[in-house]
C-alpha positions as CSV (number, residue, x, y, z in Angstrom):
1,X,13.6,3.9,0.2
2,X,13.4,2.5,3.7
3,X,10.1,1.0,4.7
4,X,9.1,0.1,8.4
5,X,6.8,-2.9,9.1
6,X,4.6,-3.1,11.9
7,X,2.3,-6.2,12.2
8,X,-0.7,-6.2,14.0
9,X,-2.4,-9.4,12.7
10,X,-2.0,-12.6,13.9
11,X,-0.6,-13.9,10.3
12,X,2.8,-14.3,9.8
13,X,4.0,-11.5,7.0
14,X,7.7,-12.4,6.5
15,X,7.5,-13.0,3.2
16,X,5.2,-10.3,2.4
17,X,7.9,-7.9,3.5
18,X,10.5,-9.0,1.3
19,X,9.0,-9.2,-1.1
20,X,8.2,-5.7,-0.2
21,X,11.1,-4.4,0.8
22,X,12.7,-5.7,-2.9
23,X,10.3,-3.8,-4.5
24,X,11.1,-0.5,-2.9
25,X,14.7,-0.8,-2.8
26,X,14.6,-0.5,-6.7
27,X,13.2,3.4,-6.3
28,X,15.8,5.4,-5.5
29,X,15.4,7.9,-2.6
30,X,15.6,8.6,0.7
31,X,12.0,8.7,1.7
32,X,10.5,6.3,4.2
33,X,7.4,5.3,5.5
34,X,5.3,2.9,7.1
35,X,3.7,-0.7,6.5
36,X,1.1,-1.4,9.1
37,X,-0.7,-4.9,8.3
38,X,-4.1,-5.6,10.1
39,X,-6.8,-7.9,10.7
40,X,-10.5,-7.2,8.9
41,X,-12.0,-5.5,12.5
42,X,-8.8,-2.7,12.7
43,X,-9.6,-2.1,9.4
44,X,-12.9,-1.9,9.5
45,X,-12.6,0.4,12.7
46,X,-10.1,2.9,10.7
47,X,-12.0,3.0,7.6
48,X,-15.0,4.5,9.7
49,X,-13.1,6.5,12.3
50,X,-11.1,8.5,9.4
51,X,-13.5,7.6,6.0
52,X,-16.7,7.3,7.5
53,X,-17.3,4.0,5.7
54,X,-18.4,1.1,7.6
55,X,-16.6,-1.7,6.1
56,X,-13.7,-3.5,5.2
57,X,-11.6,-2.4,2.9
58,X,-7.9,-3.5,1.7
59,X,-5.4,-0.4,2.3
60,X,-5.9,2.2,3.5
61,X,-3.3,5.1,3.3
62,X,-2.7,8.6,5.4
63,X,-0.1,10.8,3.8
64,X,2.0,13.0,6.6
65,X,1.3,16.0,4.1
66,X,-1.0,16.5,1.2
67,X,1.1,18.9,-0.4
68,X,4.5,16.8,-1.3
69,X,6.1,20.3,-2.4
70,X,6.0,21.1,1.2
71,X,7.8,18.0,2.7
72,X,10.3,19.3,4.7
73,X,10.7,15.6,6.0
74,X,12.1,11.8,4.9
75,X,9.1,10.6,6.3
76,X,5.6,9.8,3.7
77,X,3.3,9.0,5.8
78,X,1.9,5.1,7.2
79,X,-0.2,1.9,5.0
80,X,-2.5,0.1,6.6
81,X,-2.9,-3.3,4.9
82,X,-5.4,-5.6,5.6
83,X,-4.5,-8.9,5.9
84,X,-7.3,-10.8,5.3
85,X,-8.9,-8.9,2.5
86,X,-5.8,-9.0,0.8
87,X,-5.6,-13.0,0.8
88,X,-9.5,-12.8,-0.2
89,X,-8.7,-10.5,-3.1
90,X,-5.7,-12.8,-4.6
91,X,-8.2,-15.1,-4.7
92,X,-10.9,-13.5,-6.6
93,X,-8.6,-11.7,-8.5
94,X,-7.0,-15.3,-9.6
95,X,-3.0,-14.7,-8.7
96,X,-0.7,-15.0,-5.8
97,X,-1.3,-13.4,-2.3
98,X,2.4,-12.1,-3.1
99,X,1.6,-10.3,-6.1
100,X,-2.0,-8.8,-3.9
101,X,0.4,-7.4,-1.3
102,X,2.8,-6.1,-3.8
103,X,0.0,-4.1,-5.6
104,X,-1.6,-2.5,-2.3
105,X,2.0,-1.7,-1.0
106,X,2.8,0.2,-4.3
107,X,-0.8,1.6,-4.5
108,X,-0.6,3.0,-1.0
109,X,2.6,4.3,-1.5
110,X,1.9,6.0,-4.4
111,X,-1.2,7.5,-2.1
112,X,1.0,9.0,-0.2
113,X,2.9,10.1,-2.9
114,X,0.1,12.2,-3.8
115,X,-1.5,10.0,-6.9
116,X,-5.4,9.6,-7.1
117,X,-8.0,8.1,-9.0
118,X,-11.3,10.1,-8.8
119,X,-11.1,10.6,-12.2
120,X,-10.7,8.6,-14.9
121,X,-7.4,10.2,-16.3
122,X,-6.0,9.8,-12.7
123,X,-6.9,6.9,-12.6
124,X,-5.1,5.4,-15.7
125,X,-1.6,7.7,-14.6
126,X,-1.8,5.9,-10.9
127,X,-2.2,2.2,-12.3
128,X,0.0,2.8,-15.3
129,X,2.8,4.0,-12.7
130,X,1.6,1.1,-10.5
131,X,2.5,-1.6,-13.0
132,X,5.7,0.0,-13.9
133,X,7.2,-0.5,-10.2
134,X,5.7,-3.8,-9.7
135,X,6.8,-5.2,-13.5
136,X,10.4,-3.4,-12.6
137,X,10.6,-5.7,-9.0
138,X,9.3,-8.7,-11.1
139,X,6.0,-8.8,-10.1
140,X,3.2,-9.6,-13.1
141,X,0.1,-10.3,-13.0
């Protein structure tokens, strides 16, 4: 799994990254796909540009094809990961920034992997699959 980082914050994400990057070396293929991190107004911007929702959020995730049987390409699709929300949210949440960035890098991957949580049973598959890559890197709660 190859993952390309782009940062567009003014926060330095080094360690984010390899922690990252560990994490997605552990699943085997030869997908790829982008990292973006961004302050709260890019966010903000993208959330109501593409969601029509006029706030910050944490990650946000746009899949290069919503059918994965019909990738004919390496390439999944870009995370956006908000910076700022993402320290707030270790915070409230009580545990590392590290582990915070961890979970929205899996959760957006597995966006663009096609998993969902709109219902309650898709829900419990996506965070159940979540928790197995992150406790396979290492990374607990």
């Amino acid at each position: 799994m190859k993952v390309n980082f782009f940062n567009e914050s003014k926060e330095n994400v080094k360690e984010y990254q390899k922690l990252i990057n560990r994490i997605f070396k552990g699943i085997g293929t030869n997908k790829e796909f982008n990292i973006i991190f961004v302050d709260s107004d890019e966010i903000r911007r993208i959330n109501n540009e593409y969601r029509k929702i006029d706030k910050v959020t944490d990650v946000i995730s746009f899949a290069l094809c919503d059918d994965q049987d019909l990738i004919q390409t390496n390439e999944l699709g870009d995370i956006f990961i908000c910076v700022e929300r993402a320290k707030e949210q270790a915070l409230e949440y009580g545990h590392s920034e590290m582990r915070e960035f961890a979970f929205l890098a899996v959760h957006g991957y597995l966006h663009l992997c096609g998993f969902d949580h709109q219902t309650e049973e898709e829900e419990k598959e996506m965070f159940k699959r979540q928790e197995e890559i992150l406790n396979s890197a290492g990374v607990y709660r």
